[in-house]
N, C-alpha and C positions, 0 to 999 in steps of 0.2 A: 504494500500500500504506500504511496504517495498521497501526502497531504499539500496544500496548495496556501498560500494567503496571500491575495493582491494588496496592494497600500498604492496611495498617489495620486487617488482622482481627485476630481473638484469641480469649480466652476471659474473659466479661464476667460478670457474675450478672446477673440480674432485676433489670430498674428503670434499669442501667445504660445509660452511652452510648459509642459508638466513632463514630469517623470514618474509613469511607474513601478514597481517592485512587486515582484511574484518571491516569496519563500516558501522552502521547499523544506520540508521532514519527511521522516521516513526512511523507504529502501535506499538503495545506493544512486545519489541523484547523478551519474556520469555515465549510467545507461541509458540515460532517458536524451530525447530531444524535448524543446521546450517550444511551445509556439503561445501567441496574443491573438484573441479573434476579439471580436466587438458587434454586440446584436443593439440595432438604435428601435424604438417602437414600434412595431407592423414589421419589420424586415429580418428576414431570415440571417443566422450567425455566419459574419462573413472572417477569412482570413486576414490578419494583418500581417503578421510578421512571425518568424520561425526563427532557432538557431538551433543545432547539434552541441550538443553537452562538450563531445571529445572534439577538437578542433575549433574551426571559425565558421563555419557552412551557413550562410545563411538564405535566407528567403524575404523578400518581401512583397506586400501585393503594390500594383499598377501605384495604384491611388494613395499611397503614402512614401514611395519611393524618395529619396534625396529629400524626406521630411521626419521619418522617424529613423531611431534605430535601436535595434535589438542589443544586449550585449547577456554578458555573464559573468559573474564572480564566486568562481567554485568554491573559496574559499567560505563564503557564506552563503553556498548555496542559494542562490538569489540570481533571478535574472530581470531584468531590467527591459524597458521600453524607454527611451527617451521620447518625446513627441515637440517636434519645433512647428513654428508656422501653421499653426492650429486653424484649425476652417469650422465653419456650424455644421457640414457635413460630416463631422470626425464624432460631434457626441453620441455615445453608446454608452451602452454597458459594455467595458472592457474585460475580456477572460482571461486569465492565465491557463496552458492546460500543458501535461504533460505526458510521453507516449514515446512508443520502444523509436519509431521512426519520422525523419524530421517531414512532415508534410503540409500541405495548405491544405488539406478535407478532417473538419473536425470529426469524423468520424474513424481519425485514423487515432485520434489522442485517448488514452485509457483513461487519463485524469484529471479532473479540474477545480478552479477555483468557485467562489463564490459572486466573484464579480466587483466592479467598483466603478463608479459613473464619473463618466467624463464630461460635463457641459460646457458647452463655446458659444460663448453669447454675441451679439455681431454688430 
């Protein structure tokens, strides 16, 4: 079992930046890939951002490219979302989830958080 806790969200304006925090307990966190989705009201849980535990491999979707980024600090287990240049289109409910392989389909992640809301006011 993996357990998950996001930290970070808020209420940001346009243009803005936040940083999230996913920590991690549990099994051994350096087999897992770590991925960020974000479900906003009515709309289905989309992909943001992914990284691989062992290495640097990353992933990110279209629509946050050269404005977020993913990192990790094994050392406290904790993986990170930086978010720059924040848009009203970005607030969700942000997920942390974690799962044997690095992918952008949540149904590849065995674990997740609880969630933490991000709002962008404009």
């Amino acid at each position: 079992q993996v357990q998950l806790v996001e930290s970070g969200g808020g209420l940001v304006q346009a243009g803005g930046s936040l940083r999230l925090s996913c920590a991690a307990s549990g099994r051994t966190f350096s087999m897992y890939a770590m991925g960020w989705f974000r479900q906003a009201p009515g709309k289905e849980r989309e992909f943001v951002a992914a990284i691989r535990w062992s290495g640097w491999t990353t992933y990110y979707a279209d629509s946050v490219k050269g404005r977020f980024t993913i990192s990790r600090d094994s050392a406290k287990n904790t993986v990170y979302l930086q978010m720059n240049s924040l848009r009203p289109e970005d607030a969700a409910v942000y997920y942390c989830a974690a799962g044997r392989l690095i992918s952008r389909y949540p149904n590849e992640y065995d674990y997740w958080g609880q969630g933490t809301q991000v709002t962008v006011s404009s």
